[in-house]
N, C-alpha and C positions, 0 to 999 in steps of 0.2 A: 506491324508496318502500316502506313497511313495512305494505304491505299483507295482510293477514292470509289473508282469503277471505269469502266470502259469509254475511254474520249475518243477510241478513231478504229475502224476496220479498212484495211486496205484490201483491194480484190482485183488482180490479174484475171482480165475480162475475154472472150472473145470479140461483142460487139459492145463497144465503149461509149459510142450512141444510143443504142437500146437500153444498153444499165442504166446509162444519165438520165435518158427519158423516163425510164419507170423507177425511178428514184425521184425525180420531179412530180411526176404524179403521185407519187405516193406522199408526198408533198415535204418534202426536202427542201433548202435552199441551195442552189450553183453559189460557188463562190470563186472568184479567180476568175482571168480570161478566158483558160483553158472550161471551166467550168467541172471539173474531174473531182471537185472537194464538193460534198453535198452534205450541208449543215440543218442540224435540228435548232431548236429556239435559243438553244445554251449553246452554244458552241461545238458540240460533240457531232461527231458527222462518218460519214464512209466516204473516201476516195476509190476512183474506180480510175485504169490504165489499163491498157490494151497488155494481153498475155506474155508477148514479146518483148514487151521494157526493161533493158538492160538495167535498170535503175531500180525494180523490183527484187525482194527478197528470194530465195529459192520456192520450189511449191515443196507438196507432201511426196510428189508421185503418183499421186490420186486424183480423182476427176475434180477435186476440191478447187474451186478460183479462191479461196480467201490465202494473201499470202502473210499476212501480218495482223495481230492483236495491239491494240496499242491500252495501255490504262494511264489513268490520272492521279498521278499521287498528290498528296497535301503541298510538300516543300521540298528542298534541295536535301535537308535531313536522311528522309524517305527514300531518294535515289542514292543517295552513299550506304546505307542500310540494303536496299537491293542486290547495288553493285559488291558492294563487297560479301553479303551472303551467298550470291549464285556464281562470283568467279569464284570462290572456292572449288567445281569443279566442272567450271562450260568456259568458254568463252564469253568475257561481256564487252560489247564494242558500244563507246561511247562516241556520237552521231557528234556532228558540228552544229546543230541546233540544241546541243546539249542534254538530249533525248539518249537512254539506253536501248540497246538493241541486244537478244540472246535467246534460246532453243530450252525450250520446257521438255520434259522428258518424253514425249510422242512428239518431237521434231516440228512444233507448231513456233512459230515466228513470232516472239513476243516483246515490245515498246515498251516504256516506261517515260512519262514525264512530268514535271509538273504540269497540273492539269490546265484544260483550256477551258471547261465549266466557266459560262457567265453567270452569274444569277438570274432567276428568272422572275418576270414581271408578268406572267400569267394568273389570273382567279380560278381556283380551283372550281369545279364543278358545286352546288349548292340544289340541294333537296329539298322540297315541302314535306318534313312529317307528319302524319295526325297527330296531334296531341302535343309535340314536341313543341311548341313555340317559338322553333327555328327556321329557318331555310330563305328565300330570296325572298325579300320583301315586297309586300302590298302592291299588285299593278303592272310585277318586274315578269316580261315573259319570259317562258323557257327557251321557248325554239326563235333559231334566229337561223333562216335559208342559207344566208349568205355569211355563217359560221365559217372562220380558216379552217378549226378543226387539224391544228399543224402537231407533226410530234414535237416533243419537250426535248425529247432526252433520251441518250441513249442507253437500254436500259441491260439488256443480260444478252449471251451467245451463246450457243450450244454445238459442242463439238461430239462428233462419232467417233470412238479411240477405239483402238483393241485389246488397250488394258486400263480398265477403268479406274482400279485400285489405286494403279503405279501413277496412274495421270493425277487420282485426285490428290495422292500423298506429296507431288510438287509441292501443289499450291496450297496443301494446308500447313505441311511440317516447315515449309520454305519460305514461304510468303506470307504467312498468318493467317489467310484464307479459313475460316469455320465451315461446316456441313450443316444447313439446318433444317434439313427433311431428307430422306429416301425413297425412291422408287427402287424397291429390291427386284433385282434383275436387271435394273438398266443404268440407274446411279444417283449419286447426291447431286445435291442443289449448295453452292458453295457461294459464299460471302466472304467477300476482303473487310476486311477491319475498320475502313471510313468511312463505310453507306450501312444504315440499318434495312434496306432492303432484301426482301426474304432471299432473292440471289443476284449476283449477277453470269455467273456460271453455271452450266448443266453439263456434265458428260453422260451419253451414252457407251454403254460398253456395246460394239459391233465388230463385224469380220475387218481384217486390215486393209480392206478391198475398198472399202468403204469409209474409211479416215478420212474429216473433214469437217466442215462446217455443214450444219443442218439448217438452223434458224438462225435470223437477230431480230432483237425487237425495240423500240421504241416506245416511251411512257407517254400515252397521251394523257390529255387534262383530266378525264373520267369516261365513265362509262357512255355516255350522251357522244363524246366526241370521237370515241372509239366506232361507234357503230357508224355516223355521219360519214369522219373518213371512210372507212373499210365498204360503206354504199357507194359513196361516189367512184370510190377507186376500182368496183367492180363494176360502176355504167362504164367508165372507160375501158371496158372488156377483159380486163387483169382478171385472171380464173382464179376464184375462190379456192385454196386448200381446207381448212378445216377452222369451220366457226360460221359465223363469232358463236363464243360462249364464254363458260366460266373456269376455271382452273381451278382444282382443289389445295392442291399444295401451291401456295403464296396467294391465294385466292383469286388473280389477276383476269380484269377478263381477256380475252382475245381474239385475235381474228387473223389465220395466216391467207397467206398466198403464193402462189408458185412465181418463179422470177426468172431472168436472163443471166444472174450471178450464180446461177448452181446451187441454187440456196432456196430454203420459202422464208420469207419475209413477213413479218408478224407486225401488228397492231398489238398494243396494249395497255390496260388505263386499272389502276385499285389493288396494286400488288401493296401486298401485308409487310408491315415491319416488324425485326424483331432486334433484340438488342443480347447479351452475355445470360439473361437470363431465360431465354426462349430454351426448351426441351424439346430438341429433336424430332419428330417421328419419321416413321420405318413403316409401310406397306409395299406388296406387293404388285409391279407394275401390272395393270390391267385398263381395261376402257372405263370400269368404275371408280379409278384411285385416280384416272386422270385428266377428268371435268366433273364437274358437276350436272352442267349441260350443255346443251349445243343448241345450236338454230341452223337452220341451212337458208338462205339470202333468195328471196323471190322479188319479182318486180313488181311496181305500187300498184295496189287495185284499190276497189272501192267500195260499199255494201249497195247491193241491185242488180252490180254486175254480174256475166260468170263465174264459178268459182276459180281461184288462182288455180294457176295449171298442175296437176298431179292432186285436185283435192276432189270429189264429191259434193256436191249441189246438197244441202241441206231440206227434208223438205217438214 
């Protein structure tokens, strides 16, 4: 199936103002009067609505706000293909916007439609090597202050399930979805069939207490525009979760943080592609299987001055 990847997260909010706002800064675009649709460069975005809206999907019963997954399929082909593989034994309701709506086997809220993906008119990030005879040309700077530094694209989501097995064998025996890494103990890294990126799915296997949405993340341009955002987004006082650094399996770098959606909310830019031929691999989850490294985010200093806080004066 021609599954694309992930075009929309919907999230039954408590405060619908605070998500908006730190969805703004985290530098999202408002779209609509309401301003409750917050768009990446391509069109792929998260809507946010107050917990109460009649007009929302059911929740988990868990402290989870995310109420709906929605994905991007190639054509009309790919939704008749959906639709008729999963009513074989759920419910599948067909939306008046022409969008599918039905329940994945841990009760999670799942969309389908032809995708809204624009193309994107972004330059990718570009490097000087030694010796390479490539990278930005002659005179061209790197750093530019007043860089957007916007996400592209919305890139993978990570749910907490209590059966991870049953969860992943949906969307691989169902939806064509592939596994193309393990962390043993906690779960695969799953791929739909129309993106060679290393996922756009993670499940963790955890208690049922705990069913929900953990992360979503965002493809920025590279590495350069990953950290820019993820600095600025912490002067405006958003608390760092974990990063920035590097991630071993998909290589991607990262940068989370804690949010108003129930959720931490990830940066990320240089995830690995892989295609029918990629071989798997299997380790066990640990802090070594699951970056490469980390940095913890200090405020800008300068050589003469004190040392940054928590270091030792050099002498």
């Amino acid at each position: 199936m021609n599954i694309i990847g992930l075009d929309e997260l919907l999230f039954g909010v408590d405060d619908v103002a605070a998500c908006t706002q730190y969805l703004r800064d985290y530098g999202l675009t408002p779209v609509g009067e309401a301003g409750e649709r917050l768009e990446a460069e391509d069109g792929t975005a998260v809507v946010v609505r107050a917990k109460d809206d009649p007009g929302l999907p059911p929740g988990l019963g868990t402290a989870s706000m995310l109420r709906k997954t929605t994905y991007g399929v190639a054509d009309a082909a790919t939704l008749e293909a959906i639709a008729t593989e999963l009513g074989r034994d759920r419910e599948v309701l067909r939306l008046a916007d022409g969008s599918l709506q039905t329940v994945d086997d841990m009760g999670f809220v799942l969309g389908f439609q032809i995708t809204v993906r624009r193309p994107l008119q972004v330059a990718a990030e570009v490097v000087n090597s030694p010796g390479t005879g490539q990278g930005r040309p002659v005179n061209d700077v790197a750093v530019d202050e007043g860089a957007p530094a916007r996400p592209l694209s919305l890139s993978h989501v990570v749910y907490f399930v209590p059966d991870e097995t049953r969860a992943a064998a949906f969307y691989t025996q169902r939806l064509g979805f592939r596994e193309t890494d393990r962390l043993i103990g906690a779960g695969g890294f799953l791929q739909p069939a129309g993106t060679q990126d290393h996922h756009t799915l993670f499940m963790i296997q955890t208690p049922p207490f705990m069913q929900g949405v953990e992360h979503f993340t965002f493809h920025m341009a590279g590495p350069g525009a990953l950290m820019q955002a993820g600095y600025r987004f912490a002067g405006k006082g958003y608390e760092s979760f974990w990063g920035p650094g590097r991630h071993k399996f998909g290589s991607n770098w990262f940068w989370y943080f804690n949010s108003p959606l129930g959720c931490h909310v990830e940066y990320d830019a240089d995830m690995d592609l892989h295609d029918a031929q990629w071989k798997p691999r299997a380790v066990p989850m640990n802090a070594e299987a699951s970056q490469l490294f980390l940095f913890t985010r200090r405020e800008k200093w300068a050589p003469g001055g004190p040392p940054p806080a928590g270091q030792k004066a050099s002498h």
